[in-house]
KEKOL-651543 format. One line per field, with one value per residue (C-alpha): residue number from 1; residue in three letters; x, y, z. Coordinates in Angstrom, 1 decimal. Layout:
% residues N
nr: c(NUM,...)
rest: c(ala,...)
c1: c(X,...)
c2: c(Y,...)
c3: c(Z,...)
***
This chain:
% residues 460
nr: c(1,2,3,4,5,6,7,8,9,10,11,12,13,14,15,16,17,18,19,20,21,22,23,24,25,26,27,28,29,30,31,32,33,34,35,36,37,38,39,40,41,42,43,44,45,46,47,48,49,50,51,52,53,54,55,56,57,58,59,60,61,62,63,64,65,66,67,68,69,70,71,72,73,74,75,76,77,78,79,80,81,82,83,84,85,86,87,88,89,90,91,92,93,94,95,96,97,98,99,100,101,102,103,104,105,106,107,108,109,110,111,112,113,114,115,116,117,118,119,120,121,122,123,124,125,126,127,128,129,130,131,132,133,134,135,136,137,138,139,140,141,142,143,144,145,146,147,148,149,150,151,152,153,154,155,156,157,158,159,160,161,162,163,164,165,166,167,168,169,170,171,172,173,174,175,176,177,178,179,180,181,182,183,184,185,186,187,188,189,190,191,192,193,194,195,196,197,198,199,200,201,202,203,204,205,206,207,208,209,210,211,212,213,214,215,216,217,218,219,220,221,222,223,224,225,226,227,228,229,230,231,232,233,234,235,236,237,238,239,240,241,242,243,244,245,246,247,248,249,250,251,252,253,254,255,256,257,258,259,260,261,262,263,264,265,266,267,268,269,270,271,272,273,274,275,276,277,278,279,280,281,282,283,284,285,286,287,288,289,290,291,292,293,294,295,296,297,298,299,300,301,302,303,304,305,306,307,308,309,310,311,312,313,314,315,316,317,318,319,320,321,322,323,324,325,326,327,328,329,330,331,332,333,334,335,336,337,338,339,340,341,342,343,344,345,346,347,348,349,350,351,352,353,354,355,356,357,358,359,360,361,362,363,364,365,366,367,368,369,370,371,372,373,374,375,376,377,378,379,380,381,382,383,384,385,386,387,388,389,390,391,392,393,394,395,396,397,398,399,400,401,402,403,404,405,406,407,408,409,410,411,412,413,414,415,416,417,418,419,420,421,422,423,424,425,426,427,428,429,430,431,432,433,434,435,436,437,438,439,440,441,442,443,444,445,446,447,448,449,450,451,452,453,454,455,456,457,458,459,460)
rest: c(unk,unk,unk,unk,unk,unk,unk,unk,unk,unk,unk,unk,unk,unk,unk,unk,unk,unk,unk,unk,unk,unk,unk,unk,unk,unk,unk,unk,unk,unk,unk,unk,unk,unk,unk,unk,unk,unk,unk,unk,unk,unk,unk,unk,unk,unk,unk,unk,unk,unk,unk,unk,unk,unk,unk,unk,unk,unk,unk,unk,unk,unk,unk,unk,unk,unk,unk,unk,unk,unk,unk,unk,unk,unk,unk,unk,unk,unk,unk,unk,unk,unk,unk,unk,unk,unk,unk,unk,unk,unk,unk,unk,unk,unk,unk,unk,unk,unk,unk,unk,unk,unk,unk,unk,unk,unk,unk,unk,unk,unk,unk,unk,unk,unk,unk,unk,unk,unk,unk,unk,unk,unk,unk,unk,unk,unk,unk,unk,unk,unk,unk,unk,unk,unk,unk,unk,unk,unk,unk,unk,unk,unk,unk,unk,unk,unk,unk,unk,unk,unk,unk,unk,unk,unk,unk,unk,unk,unk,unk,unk,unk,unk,unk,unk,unk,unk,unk,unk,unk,unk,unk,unk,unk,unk,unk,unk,unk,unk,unk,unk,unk,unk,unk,unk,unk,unk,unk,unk,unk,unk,unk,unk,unk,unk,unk,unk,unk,unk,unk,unk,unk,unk,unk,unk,unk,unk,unk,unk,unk,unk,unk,unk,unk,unk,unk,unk,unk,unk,unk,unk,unk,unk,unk,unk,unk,unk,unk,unk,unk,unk,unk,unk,unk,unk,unk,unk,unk,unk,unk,unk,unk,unk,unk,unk,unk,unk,unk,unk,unk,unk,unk,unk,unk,unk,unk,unk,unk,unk,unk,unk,unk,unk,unk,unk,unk,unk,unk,unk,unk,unk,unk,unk,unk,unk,unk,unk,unk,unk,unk,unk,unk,unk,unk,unk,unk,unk,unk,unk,unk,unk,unk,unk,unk,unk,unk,unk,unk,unk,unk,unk,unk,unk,unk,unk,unk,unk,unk,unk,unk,unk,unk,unk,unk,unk,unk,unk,unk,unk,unk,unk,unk,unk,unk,unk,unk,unk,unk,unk,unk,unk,unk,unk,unk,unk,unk,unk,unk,unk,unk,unk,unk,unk,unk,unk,unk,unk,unk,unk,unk,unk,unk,unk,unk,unk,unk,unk,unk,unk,unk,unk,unk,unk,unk,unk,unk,unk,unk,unk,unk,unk,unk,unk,unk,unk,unk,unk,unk,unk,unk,unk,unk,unk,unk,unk,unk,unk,unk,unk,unk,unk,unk,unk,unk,unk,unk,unk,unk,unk,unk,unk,unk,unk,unk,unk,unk,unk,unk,unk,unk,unk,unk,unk,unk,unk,unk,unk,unk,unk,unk,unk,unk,unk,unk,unk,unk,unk,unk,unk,unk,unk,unk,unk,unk,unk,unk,unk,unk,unk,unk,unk,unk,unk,unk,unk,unk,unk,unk,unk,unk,unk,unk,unk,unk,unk,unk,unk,unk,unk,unk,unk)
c1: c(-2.7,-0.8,-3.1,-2.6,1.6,1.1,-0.8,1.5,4.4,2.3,2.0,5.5,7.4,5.2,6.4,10.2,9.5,7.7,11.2,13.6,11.3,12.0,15.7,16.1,14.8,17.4,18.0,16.6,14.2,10.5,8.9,6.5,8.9,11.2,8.4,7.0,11.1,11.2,7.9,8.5,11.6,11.7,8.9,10.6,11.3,11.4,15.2,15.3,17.9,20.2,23.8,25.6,25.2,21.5,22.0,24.1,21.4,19.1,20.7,21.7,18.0,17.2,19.6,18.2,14.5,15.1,17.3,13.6,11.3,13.7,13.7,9.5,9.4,11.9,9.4,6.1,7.8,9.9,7.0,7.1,11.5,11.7,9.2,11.2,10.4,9.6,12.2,11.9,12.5,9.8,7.5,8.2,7.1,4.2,6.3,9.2,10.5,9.5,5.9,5.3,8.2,9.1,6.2,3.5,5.6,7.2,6.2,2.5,2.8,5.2,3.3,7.6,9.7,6.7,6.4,10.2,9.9,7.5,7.9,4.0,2.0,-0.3,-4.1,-2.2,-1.3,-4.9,-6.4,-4.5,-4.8,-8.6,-8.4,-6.2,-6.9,-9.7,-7.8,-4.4,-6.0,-5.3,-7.6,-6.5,-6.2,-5.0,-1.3,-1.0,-3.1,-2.0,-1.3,0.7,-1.9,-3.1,-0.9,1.9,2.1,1.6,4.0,7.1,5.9,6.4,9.4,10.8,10.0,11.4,14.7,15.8,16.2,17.0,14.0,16.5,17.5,13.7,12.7,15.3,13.9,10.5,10.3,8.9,10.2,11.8,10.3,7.5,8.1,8.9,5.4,3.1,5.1,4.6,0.5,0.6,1.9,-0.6,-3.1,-2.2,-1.7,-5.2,-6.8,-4.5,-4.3,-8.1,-7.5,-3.6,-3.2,-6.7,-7.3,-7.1,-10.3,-10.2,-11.1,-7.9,-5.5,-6.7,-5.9,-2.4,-1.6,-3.2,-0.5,2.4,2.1,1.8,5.0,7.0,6.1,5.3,1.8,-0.5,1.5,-0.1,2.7,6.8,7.6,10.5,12.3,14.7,16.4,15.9,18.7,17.8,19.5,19.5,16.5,17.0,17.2,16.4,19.3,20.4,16.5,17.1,20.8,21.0,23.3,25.3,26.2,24.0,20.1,17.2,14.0,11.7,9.8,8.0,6.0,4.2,4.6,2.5,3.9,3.6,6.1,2.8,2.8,0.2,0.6,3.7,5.0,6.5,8.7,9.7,13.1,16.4,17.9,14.8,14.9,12.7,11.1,10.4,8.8,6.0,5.7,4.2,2.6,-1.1,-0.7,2.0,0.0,-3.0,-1.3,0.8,-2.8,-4.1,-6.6,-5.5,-8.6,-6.5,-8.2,-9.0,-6.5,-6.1,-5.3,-1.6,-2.1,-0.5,-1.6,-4.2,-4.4,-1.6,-3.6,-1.7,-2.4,-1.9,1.3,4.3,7.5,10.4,13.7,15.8,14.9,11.2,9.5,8.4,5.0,2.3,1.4,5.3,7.8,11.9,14.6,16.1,19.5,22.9,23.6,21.4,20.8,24.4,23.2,19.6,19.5,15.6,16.0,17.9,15.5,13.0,15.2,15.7,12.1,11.5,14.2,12.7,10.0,10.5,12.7,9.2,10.5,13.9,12.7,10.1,12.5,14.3,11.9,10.6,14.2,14.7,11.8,11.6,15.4,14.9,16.2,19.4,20.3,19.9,16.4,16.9,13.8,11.3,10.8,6.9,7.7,10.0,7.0,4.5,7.0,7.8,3.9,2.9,6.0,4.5,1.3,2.4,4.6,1.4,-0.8,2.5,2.6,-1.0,0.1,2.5,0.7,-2.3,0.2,2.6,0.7,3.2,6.4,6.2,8.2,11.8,13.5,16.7,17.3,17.4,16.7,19.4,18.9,21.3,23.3,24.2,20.8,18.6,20.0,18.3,17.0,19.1,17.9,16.3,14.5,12.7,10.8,9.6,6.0,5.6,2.9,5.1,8.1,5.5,4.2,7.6,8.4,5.3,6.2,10.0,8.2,6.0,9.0,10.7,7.6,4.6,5.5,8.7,10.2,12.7,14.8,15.4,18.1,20.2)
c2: c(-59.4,-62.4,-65.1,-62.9,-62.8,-66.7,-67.4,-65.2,-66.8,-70.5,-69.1,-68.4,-71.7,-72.9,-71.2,-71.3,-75.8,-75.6,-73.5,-76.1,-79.2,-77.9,-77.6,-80.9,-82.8,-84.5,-85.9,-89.3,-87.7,-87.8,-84.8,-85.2,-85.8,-82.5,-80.5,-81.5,-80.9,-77.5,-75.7,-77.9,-78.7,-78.5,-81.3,-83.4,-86.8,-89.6,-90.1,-89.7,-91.1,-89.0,-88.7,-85.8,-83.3,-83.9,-83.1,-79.3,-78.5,-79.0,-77.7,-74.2,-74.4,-74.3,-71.2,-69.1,-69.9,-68.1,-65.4,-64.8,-65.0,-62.5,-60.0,-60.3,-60.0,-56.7,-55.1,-56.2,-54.5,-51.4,-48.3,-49.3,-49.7,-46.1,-44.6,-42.3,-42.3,-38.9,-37.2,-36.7,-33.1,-32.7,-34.5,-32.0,-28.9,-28.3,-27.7,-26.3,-24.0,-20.5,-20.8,-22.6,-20.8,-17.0,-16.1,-17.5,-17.2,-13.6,-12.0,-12.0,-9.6,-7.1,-5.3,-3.2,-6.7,-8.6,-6.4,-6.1,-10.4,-10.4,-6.7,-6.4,-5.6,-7.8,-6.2,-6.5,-10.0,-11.3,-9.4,-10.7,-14.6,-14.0,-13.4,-16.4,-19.2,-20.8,-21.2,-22.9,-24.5,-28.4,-31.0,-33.9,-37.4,-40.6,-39.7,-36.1,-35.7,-32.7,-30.2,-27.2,-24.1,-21.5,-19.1,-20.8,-21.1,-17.3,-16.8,-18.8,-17.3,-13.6,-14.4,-15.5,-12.6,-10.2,-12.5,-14.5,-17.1,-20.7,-23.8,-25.5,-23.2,-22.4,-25.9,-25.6,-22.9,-23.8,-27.7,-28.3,-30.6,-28.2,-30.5,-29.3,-25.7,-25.7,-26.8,-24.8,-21.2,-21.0,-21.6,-19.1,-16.5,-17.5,-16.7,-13.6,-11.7,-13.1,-11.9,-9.2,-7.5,-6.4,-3.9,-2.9,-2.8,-2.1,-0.1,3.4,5.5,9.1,10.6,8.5,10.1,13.6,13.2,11.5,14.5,17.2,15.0,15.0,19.1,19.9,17.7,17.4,20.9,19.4,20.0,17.0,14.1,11.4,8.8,8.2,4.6,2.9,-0.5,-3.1,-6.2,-8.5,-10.6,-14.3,-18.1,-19.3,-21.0,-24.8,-24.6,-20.8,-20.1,-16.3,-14.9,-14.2,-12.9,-9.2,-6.6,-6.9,-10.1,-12.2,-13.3,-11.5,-11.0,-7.1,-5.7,-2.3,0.0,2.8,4.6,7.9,10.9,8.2,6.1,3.1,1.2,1.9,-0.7,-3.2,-5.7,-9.0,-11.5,-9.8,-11.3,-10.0,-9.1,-7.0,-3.1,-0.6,0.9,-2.4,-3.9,-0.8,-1.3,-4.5,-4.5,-3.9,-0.3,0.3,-0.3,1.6,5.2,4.8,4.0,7.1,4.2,5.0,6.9,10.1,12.7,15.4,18.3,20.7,23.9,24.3,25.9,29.6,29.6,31.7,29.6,27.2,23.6,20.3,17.2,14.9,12.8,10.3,10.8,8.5,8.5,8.2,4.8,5.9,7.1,10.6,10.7,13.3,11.6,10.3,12.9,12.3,14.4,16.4,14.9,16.0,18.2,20.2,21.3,22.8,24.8,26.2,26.7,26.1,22.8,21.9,23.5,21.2,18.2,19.0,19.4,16.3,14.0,15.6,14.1,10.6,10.4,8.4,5.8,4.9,5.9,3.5,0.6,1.2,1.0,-2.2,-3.8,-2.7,-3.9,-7.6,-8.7,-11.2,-8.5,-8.6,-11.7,-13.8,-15.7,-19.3,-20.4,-21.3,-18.5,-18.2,-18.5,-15.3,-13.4,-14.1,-13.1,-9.9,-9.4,-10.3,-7.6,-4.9,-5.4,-5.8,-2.3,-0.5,-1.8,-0.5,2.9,2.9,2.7,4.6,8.0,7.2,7.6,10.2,12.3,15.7,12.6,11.8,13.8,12.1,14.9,12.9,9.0,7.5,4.0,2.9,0.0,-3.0,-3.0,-6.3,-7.4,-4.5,-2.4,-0.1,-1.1,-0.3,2.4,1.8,4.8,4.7,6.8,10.3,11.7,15.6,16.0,14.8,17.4,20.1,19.6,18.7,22.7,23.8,22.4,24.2,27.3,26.8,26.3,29.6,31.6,30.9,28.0,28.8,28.1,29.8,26.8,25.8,27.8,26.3)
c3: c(3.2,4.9,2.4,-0.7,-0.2,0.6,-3.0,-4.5,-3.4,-3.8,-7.9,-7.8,-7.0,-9.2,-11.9,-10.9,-10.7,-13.9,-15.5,-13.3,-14.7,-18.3,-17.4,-16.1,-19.1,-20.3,-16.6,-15.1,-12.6,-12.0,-13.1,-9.7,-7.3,-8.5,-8.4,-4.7,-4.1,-5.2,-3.9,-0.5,0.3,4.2,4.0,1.7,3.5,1.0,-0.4,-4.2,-6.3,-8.2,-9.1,-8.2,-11.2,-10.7,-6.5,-7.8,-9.9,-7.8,-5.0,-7.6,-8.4,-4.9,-3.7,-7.1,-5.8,-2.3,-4.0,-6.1,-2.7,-1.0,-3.9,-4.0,0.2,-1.0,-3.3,-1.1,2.2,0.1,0.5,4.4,4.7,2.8,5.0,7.5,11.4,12.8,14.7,18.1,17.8,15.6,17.7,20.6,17.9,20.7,23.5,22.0,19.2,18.8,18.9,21.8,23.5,22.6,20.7,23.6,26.5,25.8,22.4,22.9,25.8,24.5,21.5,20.1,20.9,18.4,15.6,15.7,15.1,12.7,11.1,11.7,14.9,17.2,15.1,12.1,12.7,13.6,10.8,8.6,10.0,10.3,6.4,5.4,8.3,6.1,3.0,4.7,7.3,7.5,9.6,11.8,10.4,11.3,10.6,11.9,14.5,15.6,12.5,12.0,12.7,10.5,12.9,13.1,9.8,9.0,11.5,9.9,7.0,8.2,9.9,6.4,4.3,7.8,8.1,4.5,6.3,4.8,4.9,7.2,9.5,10.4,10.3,13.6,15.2,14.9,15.3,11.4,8.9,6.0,3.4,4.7,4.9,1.2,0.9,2.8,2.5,-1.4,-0.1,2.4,0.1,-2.7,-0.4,1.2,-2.3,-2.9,-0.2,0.7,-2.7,-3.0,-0.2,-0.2,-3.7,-5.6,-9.1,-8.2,-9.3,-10.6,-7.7,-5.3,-8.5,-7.7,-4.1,-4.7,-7.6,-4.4,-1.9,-4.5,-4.6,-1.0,0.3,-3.4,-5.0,-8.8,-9.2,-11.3,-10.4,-9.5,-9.2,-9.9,-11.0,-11.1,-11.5,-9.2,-10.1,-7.4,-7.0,-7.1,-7.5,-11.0,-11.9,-13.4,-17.4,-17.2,-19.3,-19.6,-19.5,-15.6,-16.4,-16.1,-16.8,-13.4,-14.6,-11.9,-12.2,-11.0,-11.7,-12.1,-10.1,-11.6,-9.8,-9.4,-6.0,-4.3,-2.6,1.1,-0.3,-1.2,-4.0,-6.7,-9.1,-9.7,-11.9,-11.2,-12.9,-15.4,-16.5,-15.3,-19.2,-20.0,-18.8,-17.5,-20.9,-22.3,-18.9,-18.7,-22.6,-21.7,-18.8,-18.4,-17.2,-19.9,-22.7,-21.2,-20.8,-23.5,-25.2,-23.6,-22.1,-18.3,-16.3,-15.7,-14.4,-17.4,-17.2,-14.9,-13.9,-11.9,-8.9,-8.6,-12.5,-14.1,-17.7,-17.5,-17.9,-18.3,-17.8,-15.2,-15.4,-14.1,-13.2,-14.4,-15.2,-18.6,-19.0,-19.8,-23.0,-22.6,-23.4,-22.8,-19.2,-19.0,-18.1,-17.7,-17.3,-19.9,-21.1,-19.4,-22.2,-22.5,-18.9,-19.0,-21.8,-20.2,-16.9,-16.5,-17.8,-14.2,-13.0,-14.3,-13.6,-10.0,-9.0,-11.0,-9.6,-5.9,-6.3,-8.2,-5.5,-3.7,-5.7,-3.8,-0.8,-0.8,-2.4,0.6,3.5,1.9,1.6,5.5,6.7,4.6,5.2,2.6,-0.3,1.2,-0.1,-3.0,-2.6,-3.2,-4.0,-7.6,-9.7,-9.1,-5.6,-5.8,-7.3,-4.6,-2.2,-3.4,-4.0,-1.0,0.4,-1.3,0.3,3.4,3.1,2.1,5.3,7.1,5.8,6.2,9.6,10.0,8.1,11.1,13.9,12.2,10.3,10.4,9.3,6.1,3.7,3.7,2.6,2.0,1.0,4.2,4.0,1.2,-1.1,-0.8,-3.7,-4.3,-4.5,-5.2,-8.3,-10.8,-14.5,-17.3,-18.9,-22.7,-23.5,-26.5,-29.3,-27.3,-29.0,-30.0,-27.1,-24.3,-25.1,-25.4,-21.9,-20.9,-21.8,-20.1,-16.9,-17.6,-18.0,-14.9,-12.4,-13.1,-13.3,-11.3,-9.9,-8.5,-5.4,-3.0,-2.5,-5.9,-7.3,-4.5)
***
């Protein structure tokens, strides 16, 4: 490298004489002499003749030449003068920071203080690093030669989505640059909703609806349900050059998240990214599972008969609110009006709202548990998605949980866990055009809950 920066700066002087020789042509000096001058000055010895303009321009020559061959050493030594040294705080990531420290030291042994750190127990945690560790898994080379594990990585990772924490204040806690937190979380996350949502979140068959619409009856009371869905705005930093798409009606950015949630508060289906200005009707109109009810394309199970009934058969359906198109597998509330007119209309609309009430309920657990809701996320747009995917997965391996070890507590009878509402709001309602099938079954269902399928409670 040492002979190539010598040629280079050989070819150089050359250059600069042959541009000083063509400047100095109307002077009295040897064209030989200047030039053995100019490339080697310090081993010039012989005396030449000149007058003194001739000695300033040479001499101005001379200081723009070594002005030239400190600019070129600049640009040949830049990459290495911008390169940062490693703090020594960093260096010390394996012996100290939260890893090396509280999690190996003291969270490792005590199975309530670690899933109250990382929202997720001990099993839970190596299943879910047995599943991922390939895929974000980084080997040794010259320059890191001891790099951040697959653990430790899903670690910072959980203890983002749990806390909301900012890049720099975990690149603190845990010894890691946040440069390159910002790198490998968005990875993490891409991975865990690939591997994650194959078994949390999978198509439901025919046969898993029958058993959620069974579920919905015995703890709700409203018989063929097999789901209530719902929408948030979650509250996020304007995106760069996003304009007002991720402006909503709150007058502050966010993005959608839609889903469909059973009678255990776990998430059936959702939508992500959605932008903030666009409301709940128009978001299921869209999506995937939108346009195949609303296509009558959905496997529902065929129609069935109510239980108490003797001939009443509907078909199985999903609860929303007003922001919904009632459809023949949609239902929504009747309008204020007219329950004040027909008494079994608020009939209908209170066993209804009872049981879309899944919906908030399980909004609310998965803002309690995932801190990160709580607050504006300041991070990319696709980043934003993946987390709140990878959230919802993570909520239904915790109910999951949670059913297993409390099977007799899991009807919420009232809304326990509320939402944060600064950063988790509802859609604004849209509506739209209501078909002749969904009103009829709409009436059928009225005329269930005061007959056979009435309850003691309900004319509370």
């Amino acid at each position: 490298m040492l002979i190539n920066m010598f040629v280079f700066l050989a070819t150089t002087r050359s250059l600069v004489a042959g541009d000083c020789r063509r400047r100095l042509s109307s002077y009295d000096l040897f064209a030989d002499e200047f030039l053995f001058i100019v490339c080697f000055p310090r081993l010039t010895t012989r005396r030449v003749k000149m007058n003194v303009c001739q000695r300033n321009l040479i001499k101005m020559l001379l200081n723009y030449q070594e002005e030239e061959e400190n600019l070129l050493l600049s640009l040949v030594f830049e990459s290495e003068k911008k390169r940062k040294k490693i703090l020594p705080m960093f260096k010390n990531r394996r012996l100290e920071g939260y890893q090396s420290i509280l999690v190996k030291n003291h969270l490792i042994d005590n199975e309530l203080k670690f899933k109250e750190f990382f929202r997720i127990t001990r099993n839970q945690f190596s299943y879910i690093l047995e599943l991922i560790q390939d895929d974000i898994t980084m080997k040794p080379y010259n320059r890191v030669k001891h790099p951040i594990s697959p653990g430790e990585k899903l670690a910072l990772t959980l203890r983002f989505l749990a806390t909301g924490e900012s890049y720099r204040s975990l690149s603190f806690a845990y010894r890691i640059s946040h440069s390159y937190i910002s790198v490998f979380i968005p990875i993490v996350l891409q991975t865990l909703c690939k591997k994650l949502m194959p078994i949390l979140l999978p198509p439901p068959s025919e046969m898993d609806l029958k058993q959620k619409a069974e579920e919905f009856w015995n703890r709700w009371n409203f018989p063929n349900v097999i789901a209530g869905i719902d929408g948030k705005h979650v509250r996020v930093m304007a995106p760069d050059n996003s304009g007002s798409l991720f402006f909503n009606y709150k007058n502050y950015f966010s993005i959608v998240l839609l889903a469909l949630v059973d009678a255990n508060y776990k998430f059936l289906y959702v939508d992500i990214g959605s932008y903030g200005k666009e409301g709940d009707a128009g978001i299921f109109a869209k999506s995937k599972i939108g346009k195949q009810i609303y296509g009558d394309k959905f496997n529902f199970p065929l129609p069935a008969l109510l239980p108490r009934s003797k001939n009443t058969i509907l078909p199985y359906v999903i609860l929303g609110d007003d922001a919904f198109k009632l459809d023949k597998h949609v239902m929504k509330p009747y309008p204020k009006k007219q329950i004040f007119e027909d008494p079994k209309k608020t009939i209908f609309n209170y066993r209804l709202s009872r049981a879309r009430r899944v919906t908030e309920n399980a909004f609310g657990i998965l803002c309690h548990v995932f801190r990160i809701f709580f607050s504006p996320i300041n991070v990319k747009p696709n980043t934003v998605d993946l987390i709140v995917l990878t959230c919802c997965c993570l909520h239904n391996m915790l109910r999951t949980e949670y059913i297993l070890n409390n099977p007799k507590k899991t009807n919420l009878e009232e809304n326990l866990f509320s939402l944060p509402t600064d950063n988790m709001i509802p859609l604004k309602g849209t509506g739209g055009f209501a078909c002749a099938e969904g009103f009829q079954v709409r009436s059928r269902f009225t005329d269930y809950f005061t007959g056979e399928g009435a309850v003691s409670w309900q004319d509370r």
